[in-house]
N, C-alpha and C positions, 0 to 999 in steps of 0.2 A: 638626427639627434646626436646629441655629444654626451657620450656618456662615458665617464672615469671609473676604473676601479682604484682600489686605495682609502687609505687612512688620509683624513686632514690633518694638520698639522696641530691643532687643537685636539684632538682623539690619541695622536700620541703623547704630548705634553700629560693627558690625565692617564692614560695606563702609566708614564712613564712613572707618573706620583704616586700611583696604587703600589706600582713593585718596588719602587725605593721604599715605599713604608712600611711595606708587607717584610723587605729585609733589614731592616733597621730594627723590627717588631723581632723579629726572630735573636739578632744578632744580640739585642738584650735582653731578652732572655735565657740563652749563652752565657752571654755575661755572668746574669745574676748565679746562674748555677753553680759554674764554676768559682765565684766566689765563695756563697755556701758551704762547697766543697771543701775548699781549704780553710776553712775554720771550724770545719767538722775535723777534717784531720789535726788543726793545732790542738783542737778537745783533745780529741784521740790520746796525743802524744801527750798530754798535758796527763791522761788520767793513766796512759801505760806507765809513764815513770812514777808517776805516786804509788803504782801497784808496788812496781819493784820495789821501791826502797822502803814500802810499807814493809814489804815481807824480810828483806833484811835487816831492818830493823827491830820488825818481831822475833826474830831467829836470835838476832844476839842480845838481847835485851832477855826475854823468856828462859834462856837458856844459862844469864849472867850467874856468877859468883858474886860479882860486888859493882857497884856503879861509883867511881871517883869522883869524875868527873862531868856535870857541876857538882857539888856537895849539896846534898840534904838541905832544903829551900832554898837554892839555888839555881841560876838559871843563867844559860851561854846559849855560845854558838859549835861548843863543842862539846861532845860526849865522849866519856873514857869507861870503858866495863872491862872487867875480866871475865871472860869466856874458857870452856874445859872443849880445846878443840884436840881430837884423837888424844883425851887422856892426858893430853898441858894443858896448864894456866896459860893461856894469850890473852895480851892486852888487843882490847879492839880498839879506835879510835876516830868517829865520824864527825868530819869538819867538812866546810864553805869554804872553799879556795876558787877568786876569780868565778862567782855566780854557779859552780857545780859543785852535788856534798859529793864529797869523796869519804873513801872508807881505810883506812892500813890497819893492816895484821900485822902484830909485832914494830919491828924495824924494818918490813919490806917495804915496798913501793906503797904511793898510795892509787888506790882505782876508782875510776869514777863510777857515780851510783845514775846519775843522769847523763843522758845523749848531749848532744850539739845541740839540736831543736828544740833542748826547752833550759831554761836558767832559772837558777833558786834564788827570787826577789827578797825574799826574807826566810830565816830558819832560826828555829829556837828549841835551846832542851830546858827542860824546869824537871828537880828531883824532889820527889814529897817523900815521905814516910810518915807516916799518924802515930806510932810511938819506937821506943826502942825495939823492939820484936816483931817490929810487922817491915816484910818485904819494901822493898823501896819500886817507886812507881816512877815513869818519866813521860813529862805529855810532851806531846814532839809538835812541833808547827812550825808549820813549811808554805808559803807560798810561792809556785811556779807560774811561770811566763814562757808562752807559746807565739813562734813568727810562721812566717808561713814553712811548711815541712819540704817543703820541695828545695829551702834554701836554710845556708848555715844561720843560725840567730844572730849574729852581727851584719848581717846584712837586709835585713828585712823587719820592718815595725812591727812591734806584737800584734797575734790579732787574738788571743787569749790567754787569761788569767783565769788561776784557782786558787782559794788556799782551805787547806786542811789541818784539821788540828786531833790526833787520838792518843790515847793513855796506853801506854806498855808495862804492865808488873815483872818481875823476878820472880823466876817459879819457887 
């Protein structure tokens, strides 16, 4: 009797199918992960800088002496306050320059309020007051764009957006 051991050649063909599928099954799922990932971290970044410039915003607006600029039913892309910083009047002044707000104190430099990985698509200040005596108010709305965070934003497509809009008074 002639008897072989060994696979036929048909027996390998279908493990061969089984393991390519079984890695192809894996590899996108990988995939899918890892992109998840980074659009969890654009969120991320999308909602850390909102934090920050939420709070500096609050800081000097809560704290203002007088709000210039826009005027009183007015509404820009810049904001001007006087602020009592260590006992002076400073002008503060938050502007969009080139998709990130930046902020200058006085006539110093100005500094940015947002990172690289995310860009202010649109921003806006509007100034209310409801009569002569009452505190002036400023609603601020801002929408940011988020690319992937592992890369500068000029070089990678968004893959989130947010926009936010809240009311700051003068204490």
């Amino acid at each position: 009797m002639n008897k072989r051991s060994g696979f036929t050649i048909i027996e390998i063909l279908i493990y061969s199918a089984i393991v390519a599928t079984f890695i192809v099954s894996v590899m996108l799922a990988l995939w899918t992960m890892l992109d998840a990932s980074t659009g969890i971290m654009a969120r991320s970044e999308i909602i850390d800088n909102n934090r920050f410039v939420y709070q500096k915003l609050a800081w000097a607006i809560k704290g203002a002496s007088d709000i210039s600029t826009p005027a009183v039913g007015g509404n820009g892309q810049i904001l001007t306050l006087t602020r009592n910083i260590s006992g002076v009047p400073t002008t503060l002044t938050f502007s969009l320059q080139n998709s990130v707000l930046k902020m200058r104190r006085g006539l110093g430099p100005t500094v940015p309020l947002t990172n690289n990985w995310v860009k202010v698509a649109s921003l806006g200040f509007e100034t209310y007051s409801f009569d002569v005596e009452s505190k002036k108010t400023v609603r601020v709305k801002m929408t940011l764009v988020s690319g992937d965070p592992r890369y500068p934003l000029a070089t990678t497509p968004s893959t989130a957006s947010s926009s936010f809009s809240y009311f700051l008074t003068i204490r």
